[in-house]
KOLDOBA-356680 format. One record per residue (C-alpha): residue in three letters; z negated, y, x. Coordinates in Angstrom, 3 decimals, padded with zeros to 6 digits. Layout:
<nodes>
+------+----------+----------+----------+
| resn |       pz |       py |       px |
+------+----------+----------+----------+
|  ALA |        Z |        Y |        X |
...
+------+----------+----------+----------+
</nodes>
This chain:
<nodes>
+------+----------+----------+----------+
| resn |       pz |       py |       px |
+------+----------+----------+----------+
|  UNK | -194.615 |  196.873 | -001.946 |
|  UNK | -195.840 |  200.002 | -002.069 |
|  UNK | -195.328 |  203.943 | -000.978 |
|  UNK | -196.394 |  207.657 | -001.481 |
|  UNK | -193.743 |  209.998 | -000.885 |
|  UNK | -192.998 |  213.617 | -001.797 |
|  UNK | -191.022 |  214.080 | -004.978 |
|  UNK | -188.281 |  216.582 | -003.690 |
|  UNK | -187.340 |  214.212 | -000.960 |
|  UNK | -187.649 |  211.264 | -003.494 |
|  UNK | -185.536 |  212.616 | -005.850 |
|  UNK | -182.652 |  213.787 | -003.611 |
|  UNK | -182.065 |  210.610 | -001.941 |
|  UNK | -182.352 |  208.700 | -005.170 |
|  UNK | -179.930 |  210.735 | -006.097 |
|  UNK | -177.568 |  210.680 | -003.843 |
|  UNK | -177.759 |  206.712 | -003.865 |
|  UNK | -176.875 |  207.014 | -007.720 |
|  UNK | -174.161 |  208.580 | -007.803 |
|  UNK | -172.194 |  206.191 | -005.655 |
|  UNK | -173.521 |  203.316 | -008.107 |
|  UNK | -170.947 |  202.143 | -010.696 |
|  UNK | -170.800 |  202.920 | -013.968 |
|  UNK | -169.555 |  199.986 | -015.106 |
|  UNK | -170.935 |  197.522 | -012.888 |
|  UNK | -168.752 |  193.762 | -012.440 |
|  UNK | -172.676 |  192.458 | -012.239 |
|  UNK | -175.749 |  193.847 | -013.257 |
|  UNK | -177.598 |  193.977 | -010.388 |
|  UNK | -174.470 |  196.235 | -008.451 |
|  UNK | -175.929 |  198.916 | -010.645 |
|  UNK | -179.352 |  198.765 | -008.701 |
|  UNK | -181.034 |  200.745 | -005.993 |
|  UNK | -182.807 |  199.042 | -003.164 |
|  UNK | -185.594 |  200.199 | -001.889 |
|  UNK | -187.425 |  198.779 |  001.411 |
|  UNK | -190.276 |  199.890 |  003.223 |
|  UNK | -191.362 |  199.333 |  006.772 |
|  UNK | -192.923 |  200.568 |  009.328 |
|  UNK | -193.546 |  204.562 |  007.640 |
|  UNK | -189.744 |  204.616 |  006.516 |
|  UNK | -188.516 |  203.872 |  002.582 |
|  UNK | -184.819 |  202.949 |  003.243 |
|  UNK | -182.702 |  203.153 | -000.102 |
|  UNK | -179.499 |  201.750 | -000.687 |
|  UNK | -176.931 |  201.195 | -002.837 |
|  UNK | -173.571 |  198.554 | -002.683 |
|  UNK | -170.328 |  198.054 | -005.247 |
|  UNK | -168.545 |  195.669 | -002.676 |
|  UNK | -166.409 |  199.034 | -001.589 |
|  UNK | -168.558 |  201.715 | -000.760 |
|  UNK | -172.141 |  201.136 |  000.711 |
|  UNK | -174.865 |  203.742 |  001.224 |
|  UNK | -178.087 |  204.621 |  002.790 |
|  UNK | -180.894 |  207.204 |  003.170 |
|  UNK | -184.077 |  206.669 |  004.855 |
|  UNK | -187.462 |  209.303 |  004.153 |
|  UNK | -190.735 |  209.472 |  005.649 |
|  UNK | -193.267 |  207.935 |  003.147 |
|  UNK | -197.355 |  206.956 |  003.649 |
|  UNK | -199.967 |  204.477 |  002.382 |
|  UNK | -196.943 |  202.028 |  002.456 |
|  UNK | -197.170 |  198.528 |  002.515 |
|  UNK | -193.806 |  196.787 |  003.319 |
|  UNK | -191.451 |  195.194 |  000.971 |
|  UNK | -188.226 |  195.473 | -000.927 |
|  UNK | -187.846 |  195.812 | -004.564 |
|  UNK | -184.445 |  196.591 | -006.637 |
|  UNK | -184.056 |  198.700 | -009.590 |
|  UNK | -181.634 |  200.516 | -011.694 |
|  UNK | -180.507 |  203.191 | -009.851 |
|  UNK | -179.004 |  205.918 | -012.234 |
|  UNK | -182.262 |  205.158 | -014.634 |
|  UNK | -184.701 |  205.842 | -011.540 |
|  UNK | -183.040 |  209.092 | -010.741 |
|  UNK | -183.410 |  210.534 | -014.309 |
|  UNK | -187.416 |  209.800 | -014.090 |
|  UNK | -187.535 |  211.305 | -010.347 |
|  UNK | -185.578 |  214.263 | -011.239 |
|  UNK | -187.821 |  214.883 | -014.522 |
|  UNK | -191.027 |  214.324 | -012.354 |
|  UNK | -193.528 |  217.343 | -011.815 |
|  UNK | -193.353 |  218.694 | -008.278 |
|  UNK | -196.496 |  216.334 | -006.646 |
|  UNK | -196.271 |  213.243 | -004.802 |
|  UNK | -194.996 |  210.459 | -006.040 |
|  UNK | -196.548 |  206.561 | -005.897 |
|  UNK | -194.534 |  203.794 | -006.199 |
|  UNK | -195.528 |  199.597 | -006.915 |
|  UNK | -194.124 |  197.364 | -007.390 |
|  UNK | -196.371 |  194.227 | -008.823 |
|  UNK | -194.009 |  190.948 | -009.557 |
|  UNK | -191.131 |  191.577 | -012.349 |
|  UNK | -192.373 |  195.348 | -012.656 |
|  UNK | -192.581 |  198.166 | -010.712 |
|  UNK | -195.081 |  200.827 | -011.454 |
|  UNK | -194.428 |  204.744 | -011.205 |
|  UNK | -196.738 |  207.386 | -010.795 |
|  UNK | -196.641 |  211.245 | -010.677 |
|  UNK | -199.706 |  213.492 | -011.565 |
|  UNK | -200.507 |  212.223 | -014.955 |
|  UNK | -196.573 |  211.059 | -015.718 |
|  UNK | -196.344 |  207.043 | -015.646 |
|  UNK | -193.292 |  204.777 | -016.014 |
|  UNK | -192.956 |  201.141 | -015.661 |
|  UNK | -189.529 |  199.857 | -014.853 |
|  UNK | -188.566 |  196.468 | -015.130 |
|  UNK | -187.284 |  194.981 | -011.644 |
|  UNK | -183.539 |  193.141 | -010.757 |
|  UNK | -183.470 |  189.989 | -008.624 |
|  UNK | -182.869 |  190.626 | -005.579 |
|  UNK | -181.964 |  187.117 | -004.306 |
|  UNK | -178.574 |  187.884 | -006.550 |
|  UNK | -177.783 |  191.516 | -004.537 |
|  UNK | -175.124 |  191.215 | -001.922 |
|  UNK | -175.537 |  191.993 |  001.885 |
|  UNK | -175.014 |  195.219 |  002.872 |
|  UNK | -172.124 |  195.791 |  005.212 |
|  UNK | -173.418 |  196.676 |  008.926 |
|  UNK | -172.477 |  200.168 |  010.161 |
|  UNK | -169.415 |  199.794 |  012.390 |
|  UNK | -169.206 |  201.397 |  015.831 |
|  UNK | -169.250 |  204.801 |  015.905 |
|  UNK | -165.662 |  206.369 |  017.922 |
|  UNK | -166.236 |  209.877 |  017.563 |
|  UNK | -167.936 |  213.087 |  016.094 |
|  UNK | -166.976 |  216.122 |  014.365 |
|  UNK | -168.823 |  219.308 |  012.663 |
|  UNK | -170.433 |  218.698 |  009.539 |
|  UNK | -168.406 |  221.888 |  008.120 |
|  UNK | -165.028 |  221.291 |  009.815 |
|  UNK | -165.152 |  217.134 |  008.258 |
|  UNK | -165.782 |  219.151 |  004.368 |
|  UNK | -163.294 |  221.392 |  005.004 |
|  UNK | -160.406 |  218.828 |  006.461 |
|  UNK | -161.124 |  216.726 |  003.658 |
|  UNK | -161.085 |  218.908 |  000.881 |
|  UNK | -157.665 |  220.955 |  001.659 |
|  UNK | -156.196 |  217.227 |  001.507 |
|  UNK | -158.120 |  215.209 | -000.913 |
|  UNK | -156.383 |  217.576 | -003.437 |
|  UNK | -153.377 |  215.832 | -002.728 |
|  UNK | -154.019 |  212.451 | -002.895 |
|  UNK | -152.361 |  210.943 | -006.008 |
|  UNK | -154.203 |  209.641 | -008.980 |
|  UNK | -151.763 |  206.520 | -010.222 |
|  UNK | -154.013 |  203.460 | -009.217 |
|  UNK | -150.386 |  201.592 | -009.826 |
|  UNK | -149.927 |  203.124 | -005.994 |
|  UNK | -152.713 |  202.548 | -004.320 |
|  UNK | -151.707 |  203.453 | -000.787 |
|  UNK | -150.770 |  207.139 | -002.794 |
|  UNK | -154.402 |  207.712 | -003.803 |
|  UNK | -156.069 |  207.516 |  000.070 |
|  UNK | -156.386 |  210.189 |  002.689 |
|  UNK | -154.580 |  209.090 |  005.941 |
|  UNK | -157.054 |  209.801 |  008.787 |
|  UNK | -155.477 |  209.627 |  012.046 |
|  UNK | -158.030 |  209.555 |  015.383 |
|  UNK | -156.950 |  210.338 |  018.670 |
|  UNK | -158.243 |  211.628 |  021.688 |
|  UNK | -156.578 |  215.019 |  021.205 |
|  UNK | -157.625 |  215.394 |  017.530 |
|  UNK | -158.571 |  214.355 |  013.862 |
|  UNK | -155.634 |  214.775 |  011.657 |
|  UNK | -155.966 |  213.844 |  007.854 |
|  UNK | -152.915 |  213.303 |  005.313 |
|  UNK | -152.392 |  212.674 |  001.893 |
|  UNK | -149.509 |  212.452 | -000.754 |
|  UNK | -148.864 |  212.181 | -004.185 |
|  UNK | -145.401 |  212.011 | -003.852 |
|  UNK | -144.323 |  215.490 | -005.415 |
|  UNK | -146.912 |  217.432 | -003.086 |
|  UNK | -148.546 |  216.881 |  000.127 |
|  UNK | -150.928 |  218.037 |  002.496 |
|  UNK | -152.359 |  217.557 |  006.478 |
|  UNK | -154.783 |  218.976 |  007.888 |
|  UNK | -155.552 |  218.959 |  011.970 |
|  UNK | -159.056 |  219.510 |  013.566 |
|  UNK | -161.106 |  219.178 |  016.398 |
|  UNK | -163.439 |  216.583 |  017.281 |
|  UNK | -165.314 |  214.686 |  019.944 |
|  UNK | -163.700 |  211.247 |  020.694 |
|  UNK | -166.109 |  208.380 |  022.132 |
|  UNK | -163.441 |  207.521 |  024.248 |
|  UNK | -160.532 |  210.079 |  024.991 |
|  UNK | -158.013 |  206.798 |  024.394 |
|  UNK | -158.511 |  206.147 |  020.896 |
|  UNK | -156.011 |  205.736 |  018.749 |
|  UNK | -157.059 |  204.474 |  015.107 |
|  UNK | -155.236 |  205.080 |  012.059 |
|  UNK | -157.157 |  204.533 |  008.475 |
|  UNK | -156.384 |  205.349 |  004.813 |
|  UNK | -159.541 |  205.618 |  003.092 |
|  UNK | -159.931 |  206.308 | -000.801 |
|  UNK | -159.660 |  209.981 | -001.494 |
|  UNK | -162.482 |  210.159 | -004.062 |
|  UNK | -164.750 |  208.344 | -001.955 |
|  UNK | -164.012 |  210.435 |  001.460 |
|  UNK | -164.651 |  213.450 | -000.913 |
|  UNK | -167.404 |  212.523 | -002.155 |
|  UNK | -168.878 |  211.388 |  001.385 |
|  UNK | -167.528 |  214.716 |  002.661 |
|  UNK | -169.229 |  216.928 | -000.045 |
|  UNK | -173.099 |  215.537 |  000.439 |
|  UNK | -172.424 |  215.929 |  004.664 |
|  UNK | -170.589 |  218.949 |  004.474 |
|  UNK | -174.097 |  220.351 |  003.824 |
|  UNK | -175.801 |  219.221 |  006.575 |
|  UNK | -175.597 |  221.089 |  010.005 |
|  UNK | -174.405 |  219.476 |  013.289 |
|  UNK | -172.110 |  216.543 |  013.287 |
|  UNK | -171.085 |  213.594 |  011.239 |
|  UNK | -170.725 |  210.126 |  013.142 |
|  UNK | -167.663 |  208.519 |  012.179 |
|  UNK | -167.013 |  204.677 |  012.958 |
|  UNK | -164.626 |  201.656 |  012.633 |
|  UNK | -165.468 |  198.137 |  013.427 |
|  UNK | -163.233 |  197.597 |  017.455 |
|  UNK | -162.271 |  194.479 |  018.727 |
|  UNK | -160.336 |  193.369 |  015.812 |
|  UNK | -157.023 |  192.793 |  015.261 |
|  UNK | -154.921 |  194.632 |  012.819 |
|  UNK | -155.942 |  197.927 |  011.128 |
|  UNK | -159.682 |  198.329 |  010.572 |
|  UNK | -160.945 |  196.658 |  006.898 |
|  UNK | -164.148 |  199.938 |  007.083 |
|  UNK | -164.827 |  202.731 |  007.725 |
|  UNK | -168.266 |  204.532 |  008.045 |
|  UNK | -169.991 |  208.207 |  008.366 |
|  UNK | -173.617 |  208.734 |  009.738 |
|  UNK | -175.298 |  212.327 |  009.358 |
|  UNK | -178.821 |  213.991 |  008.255 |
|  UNK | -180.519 |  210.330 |  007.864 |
|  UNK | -177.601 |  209.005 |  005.546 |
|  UNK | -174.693 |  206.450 |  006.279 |
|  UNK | -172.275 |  205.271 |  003.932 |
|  UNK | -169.157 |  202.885 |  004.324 |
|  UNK | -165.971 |  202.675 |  002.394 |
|  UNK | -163.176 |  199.768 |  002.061 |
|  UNK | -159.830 |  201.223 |  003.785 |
|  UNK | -156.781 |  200.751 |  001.633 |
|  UNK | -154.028 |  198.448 |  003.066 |
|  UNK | -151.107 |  200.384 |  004.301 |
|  UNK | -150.319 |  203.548 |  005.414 |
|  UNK | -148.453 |  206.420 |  004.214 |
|  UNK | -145.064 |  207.087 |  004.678 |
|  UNK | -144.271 |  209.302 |  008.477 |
|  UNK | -145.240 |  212.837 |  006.044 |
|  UNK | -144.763 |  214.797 |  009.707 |
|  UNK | -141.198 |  214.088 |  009.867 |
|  UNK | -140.720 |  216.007 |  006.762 |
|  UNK | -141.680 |  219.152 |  008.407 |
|  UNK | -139.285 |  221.833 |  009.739 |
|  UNK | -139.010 |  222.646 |  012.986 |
|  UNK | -138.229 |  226.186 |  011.401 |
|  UNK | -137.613 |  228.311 |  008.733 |
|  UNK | -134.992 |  230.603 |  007.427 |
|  UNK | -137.366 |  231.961 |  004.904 |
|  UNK | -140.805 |  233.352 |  004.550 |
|  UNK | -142.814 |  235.288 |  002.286 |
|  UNK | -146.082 |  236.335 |  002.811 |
|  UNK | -148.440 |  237.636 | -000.018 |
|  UNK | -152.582 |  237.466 | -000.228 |
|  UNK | -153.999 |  234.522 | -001.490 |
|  UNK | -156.966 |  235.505 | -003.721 |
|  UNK | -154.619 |  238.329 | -005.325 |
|  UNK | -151.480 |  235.487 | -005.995 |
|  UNK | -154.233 |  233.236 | -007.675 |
|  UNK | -155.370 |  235.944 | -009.927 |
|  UNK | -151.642 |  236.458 | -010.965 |
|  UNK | -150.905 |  233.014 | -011.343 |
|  UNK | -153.603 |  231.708 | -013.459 |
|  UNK | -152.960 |  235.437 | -015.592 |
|  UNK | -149.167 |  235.063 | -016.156 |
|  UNK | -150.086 |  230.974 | -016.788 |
|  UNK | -152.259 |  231.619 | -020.027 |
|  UNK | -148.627 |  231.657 | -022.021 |
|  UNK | -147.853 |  228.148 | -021.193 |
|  UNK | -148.891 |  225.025 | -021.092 |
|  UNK | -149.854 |  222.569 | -018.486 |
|  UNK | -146.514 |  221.766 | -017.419 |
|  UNK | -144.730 |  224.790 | -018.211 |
|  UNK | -143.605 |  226.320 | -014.413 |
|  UNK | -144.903 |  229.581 | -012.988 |
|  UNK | -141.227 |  231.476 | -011.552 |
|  UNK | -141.864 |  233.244 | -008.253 |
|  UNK | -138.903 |  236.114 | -007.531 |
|  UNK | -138.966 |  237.408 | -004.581 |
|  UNK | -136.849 |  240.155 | -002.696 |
|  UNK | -137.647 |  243.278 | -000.608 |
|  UNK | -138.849 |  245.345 | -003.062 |
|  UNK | -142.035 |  242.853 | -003.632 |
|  UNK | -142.566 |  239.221 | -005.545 |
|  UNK | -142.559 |  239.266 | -009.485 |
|  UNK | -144.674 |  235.450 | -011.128 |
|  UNK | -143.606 |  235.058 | -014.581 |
|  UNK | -144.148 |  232.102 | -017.026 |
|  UNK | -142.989 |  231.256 | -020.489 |
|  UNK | -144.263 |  229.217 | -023.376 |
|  UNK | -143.830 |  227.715 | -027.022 |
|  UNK | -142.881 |  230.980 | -029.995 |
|  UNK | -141.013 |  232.807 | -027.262 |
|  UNK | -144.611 |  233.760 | -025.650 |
|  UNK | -143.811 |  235.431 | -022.000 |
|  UNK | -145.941 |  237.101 | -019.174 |
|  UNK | -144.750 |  238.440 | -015.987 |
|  UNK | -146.469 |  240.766 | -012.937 |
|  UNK | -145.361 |  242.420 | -010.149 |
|  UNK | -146.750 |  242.369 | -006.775 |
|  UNK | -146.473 |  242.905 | -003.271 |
|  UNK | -145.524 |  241.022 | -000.429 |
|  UNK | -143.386 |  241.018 |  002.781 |
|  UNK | -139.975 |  238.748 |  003.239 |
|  UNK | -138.570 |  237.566 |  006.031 |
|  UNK | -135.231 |  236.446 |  005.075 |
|  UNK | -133.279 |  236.106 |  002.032 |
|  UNK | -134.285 |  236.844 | -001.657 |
|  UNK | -134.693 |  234.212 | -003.819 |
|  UNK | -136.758 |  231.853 | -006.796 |
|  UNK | -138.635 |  229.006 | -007.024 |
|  UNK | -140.929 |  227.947 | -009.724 |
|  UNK | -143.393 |  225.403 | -009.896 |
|  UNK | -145.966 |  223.318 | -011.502 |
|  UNK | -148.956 |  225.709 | -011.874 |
|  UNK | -151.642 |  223.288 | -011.091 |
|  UNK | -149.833 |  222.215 | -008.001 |
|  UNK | -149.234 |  225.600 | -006.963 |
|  UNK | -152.852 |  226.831 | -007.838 |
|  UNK | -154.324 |  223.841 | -005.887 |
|  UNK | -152.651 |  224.427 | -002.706 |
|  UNK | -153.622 |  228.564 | -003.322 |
|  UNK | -157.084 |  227.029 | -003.159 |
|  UNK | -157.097 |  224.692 | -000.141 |
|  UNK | -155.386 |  227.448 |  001.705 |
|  UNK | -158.724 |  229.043 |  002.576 |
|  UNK | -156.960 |  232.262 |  004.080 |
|  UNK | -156.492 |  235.770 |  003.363 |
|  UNK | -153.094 |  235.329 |  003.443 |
|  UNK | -150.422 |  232.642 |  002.508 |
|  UNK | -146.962 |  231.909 |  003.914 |
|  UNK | -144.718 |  230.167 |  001.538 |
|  UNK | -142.074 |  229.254 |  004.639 |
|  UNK | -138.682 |  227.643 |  003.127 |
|  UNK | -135.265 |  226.922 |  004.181 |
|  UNK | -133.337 |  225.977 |  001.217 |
|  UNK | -134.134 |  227.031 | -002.886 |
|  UNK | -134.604 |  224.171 | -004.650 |
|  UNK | -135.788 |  222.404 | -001.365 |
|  UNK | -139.750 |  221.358 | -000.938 |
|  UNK | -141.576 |  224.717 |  000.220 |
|  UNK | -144.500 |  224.708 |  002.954 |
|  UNK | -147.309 |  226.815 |  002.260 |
|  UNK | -149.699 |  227.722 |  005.237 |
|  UNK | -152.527 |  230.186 |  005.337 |
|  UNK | -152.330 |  233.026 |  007.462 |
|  UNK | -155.020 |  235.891 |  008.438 |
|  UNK | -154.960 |  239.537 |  007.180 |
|  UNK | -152.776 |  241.770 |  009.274 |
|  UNK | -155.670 |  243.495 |  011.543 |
|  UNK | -156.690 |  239.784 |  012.911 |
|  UNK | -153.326 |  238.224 |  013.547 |
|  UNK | -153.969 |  238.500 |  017.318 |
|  UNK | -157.374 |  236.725 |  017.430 |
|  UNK | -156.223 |  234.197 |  014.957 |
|  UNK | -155.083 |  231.130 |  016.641 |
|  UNK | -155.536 |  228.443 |  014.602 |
|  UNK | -153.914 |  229.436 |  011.063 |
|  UNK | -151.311 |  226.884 |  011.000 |
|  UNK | -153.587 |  223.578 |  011.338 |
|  UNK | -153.412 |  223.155 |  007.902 |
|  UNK | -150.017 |  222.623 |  005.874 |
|  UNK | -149.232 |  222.201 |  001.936 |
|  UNK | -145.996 |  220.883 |  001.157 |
|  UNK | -144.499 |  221.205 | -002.805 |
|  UNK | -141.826 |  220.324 | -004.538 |
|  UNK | -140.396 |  223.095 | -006.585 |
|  UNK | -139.396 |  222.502 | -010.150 |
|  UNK | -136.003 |  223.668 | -011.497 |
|  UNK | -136.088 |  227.112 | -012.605 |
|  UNK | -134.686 |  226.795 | -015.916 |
|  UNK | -137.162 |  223.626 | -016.507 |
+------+----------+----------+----------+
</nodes>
């Protein structure tokens, strides 16, 4: 086997391959890349037994054949390669790299010991590139982290014909987020719960790309779907689902609330990672609110106290709530408005926060409430 391709093309899809690779592999050869050429096209690919990936490039002087190497190792040399084109043999155990007057020789894995790469499914559906990062990032965030509860640590992704919803839960916090997409068939109805740190990751490299990522689920089967797979900018990748599903999070929602207080986001962020410095990870961040405007204090070890006023406008009664400050300043984040809505019906009961647009735009915003972040406040004296 052998190819010429150019390096900054090389190197990006190596990379991308890599970084789904394990780092500690249950066999040796799951840390390897393959690499197969035919036909004008180097396909490279990478499989754990969970999450499968591929990126095909353009190459010339190729002749066909597949070869498998270490993945993360090849990416370091690619990466570190001057900016010409790069030739790649591979002559029996070895295979042979060559850029400008930069040579490497690395050693090759067996490939008759590499598993089969899981076929794509059938794609169901499409949705912007943009809109997929977005969805997945305001509820990755989340997704709990206890591998004890594995159905806690996936993102729920619910496919309809009227829409894409995604959900996730750690139990004291959780978030949805509905979008728009473009069903295959306007009677779908498939319901998957995918690992959060693999949909993120997936959702970070095509987030980049413009136009739409593919998404698909093996059909015909019975029971929920054991895959899941995404398609955009020349690269697939598949992921196990997770068994179960996640408990009915919609019901938890109000119908409406007695309570509301509005403040802007980037300003409340500021604040809250200010007043935060005199605590420690745990230690709550107290919200006060009444007409007059919303004061965030915290307090830490030696008596060590911050508070700071600011604005914001109430509708409804005065009140406090405090909560964890990560939790808090992670649902600030995925918010992604001007404005956010902390919308409540009972202190000490969980609080719904919802971005909102400035002021001047509320009547050409109509789509402010598709995402929801749902917290658990902490005691106030805690």
């Amino acid at each position: 086997m052998k190819f010429q391709v150019d390096r900054d093309t090389f190197a990006d899809a190596v990379s991308w391959t890599a970084k789904s690779l394990p780092a500690r592999p249950s066999v040796p050869v799951l840390a390897g890349a393959r690499l197969s050429v035919d036909e004008g096209t180097l396909t490279i690919s990478g499989f754990d037994y969970e999450i499968s990936t591929r990126v095909t490039v353009d190459v010339t002087g190729e002749s066909a054949g597949t070869a498998l190497v270490s993945g993360k190792l090849l990416s370091e040399i690619v990466k570190a390669l001057p900016n010409k084109p790069v030739d790649f043999v591979v002559d029996g155990p070895h295979a042979e790299l060559t850029c400008g007057s930069a040579r490497f020789t690395l050693p090759t894995m067996p490939l008759e010991d590499y598993p089969s790469l899981p076929q794509m499914p059938e794609a169901i559906g499409t949705i912007d590139a943009d809109e997929f990062a977005r969805a997945v990032a305001q509820t990755a965030v989340a997704a709990g982290k206890d591998e004890t509860l594995p159905t806690m640590t996936g993102v729920q992704v619910e496919m309809t014909g009227g829409g894409i919803g995604m959900l996730a839960t750690d139990r004291y916090r959780m978030a949805i987020r509905d979008s728009s997409w473009a069903p295959g068939d306007p009677s779908v109805a498939v319901t998957v719960l995918v690992p959060a740190k693999a949909l993120a990751d997936t959702a970070r490299t095509f987030g980049s790309f413009s136009g739409p990522v593919t998404i698909a689920v093996p059909t015909g089967t019975e029971g929920a779907p054991g895959m899941i797979g995404f398609i955009a900018g020349g690269r697939q990748t598949t992921s196990r689902v997770l068994d179960g599903q996640l408990p009915p999070l919609r019901s938890l929602l109000a119908t409406s609330y007695a309570t509301t207080l509005r403040v802007k986001t980037a300003d409340l962020i500021e604040v809250a990672r200010r007043v935060a410095l005199v605590g420690d990870r745990n230690s709550p961040i107290r919200l006060s609110f009444d007409e007059d405007g919303l004061v965030v204090e915290a307090g830490g070890a030696e008596d060590a106290k911050a508070s700071e006023a600011m604005d914001c406008t109430l509708e409804g009664e005065p009140g406090k709530i405090a909560f964890n400050p990560t939790y808090l300043l992670d649902g600030l984040s995925a918010v992604d408005a001007p404005y956010t809505a902390f919308k409540m019906n009972e202190l000490g009961k969980p609080v719904v926060m919802t971005g909102q647009p400035a002021p001047e735009d509320e009547e050409s915003d109509t789509n402010h409430d598709v995402y929801l972040y749902m917290l658990q406040p902490l005691r106030w004296d805690a």
